[in-house]
C-alpha positions in Angstrom: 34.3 42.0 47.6 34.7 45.2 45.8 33.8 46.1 42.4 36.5 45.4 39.3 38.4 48.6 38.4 38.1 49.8 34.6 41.6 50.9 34.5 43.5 49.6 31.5 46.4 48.2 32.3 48.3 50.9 30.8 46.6 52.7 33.2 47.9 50.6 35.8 51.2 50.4 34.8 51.7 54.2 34.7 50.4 54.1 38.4 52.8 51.6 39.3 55.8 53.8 37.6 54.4 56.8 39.7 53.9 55.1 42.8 57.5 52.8 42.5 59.3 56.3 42.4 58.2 57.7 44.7 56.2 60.5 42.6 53.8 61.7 44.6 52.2 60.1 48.0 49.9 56.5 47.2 47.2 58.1 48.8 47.1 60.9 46.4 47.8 58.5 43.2 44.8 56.5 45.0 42.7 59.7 45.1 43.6 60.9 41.6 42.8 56.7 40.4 39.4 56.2 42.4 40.5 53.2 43.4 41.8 52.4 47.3 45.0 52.4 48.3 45.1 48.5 49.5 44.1 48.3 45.6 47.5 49.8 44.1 49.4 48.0 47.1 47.6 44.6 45.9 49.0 46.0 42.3 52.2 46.7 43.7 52.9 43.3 44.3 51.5 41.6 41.8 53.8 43.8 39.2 56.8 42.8 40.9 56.3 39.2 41.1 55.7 39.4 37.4 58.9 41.5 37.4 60.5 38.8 38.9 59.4 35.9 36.7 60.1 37.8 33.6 63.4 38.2 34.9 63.9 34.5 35.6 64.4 34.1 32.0 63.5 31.1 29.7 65.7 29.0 31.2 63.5 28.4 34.3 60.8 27.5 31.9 62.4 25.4 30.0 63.5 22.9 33.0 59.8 23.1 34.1 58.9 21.9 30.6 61.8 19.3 30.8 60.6 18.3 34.2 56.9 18.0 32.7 57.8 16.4 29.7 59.8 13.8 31.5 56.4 13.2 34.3 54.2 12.6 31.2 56.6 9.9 29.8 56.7 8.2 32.9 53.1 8.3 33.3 52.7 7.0 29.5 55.0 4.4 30.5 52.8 3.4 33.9 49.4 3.6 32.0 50.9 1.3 29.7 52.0 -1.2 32.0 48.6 -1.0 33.7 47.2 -1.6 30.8 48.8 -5.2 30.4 48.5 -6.3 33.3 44.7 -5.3 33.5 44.7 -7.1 30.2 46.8 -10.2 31.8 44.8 -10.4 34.7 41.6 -10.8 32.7 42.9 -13.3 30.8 43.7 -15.5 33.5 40.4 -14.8 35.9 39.2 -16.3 32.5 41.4 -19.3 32.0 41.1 -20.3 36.0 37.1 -20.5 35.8 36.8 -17.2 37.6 34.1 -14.5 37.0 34.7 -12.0 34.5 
């Protein structure tokens, strides 16, 4: 595994804007960066995935934190019913003579 670069990410960004149009060759902007080309590749993709999920807008996040929000409930709801019947089945284990 290779060693963590010490580029901002400013840095990184500027790299990205350089390499995305087509500036000047990756293998230079690599040179010029000390860092490896599969690095700013790596980069590459990485800044257009966040591209893409910025772009997704809050829309998508807010059905994830419906969708969430509506799985807790139901959860809530679950460990409550557990909950009684744990509490029922006790109760009778008790009543019948059982063992606790």
């Amino acid at each position: 595994m290779g060693k963590k670069s010490e580029l901002s990410v400013e840095q990184r960004t500027q790299l990205m804007l350089r390499m995305l149009n087509k500036e000047e060759p990756v293998a230079q902007i690599a040179r010029r960066a000390g860092i490896a080309e599969a690095t700013l590749y790596r980069w590459r993709d990485e800044f257009i995935n966040a591209g893409k999920q910025a772009l997704k807008g809050r829309g998508a996040d807010t059905l994830a934190a419906k969708e969430t929000a509506r799985l807790n409930a139901q959860l809530a709801e679950r460990d409550q019913v557990i909950g009684e019947l744990t509490l029922a089945n006790c109760i009778l284990k008790k009543l019948s003579g059982g063992s606790p």
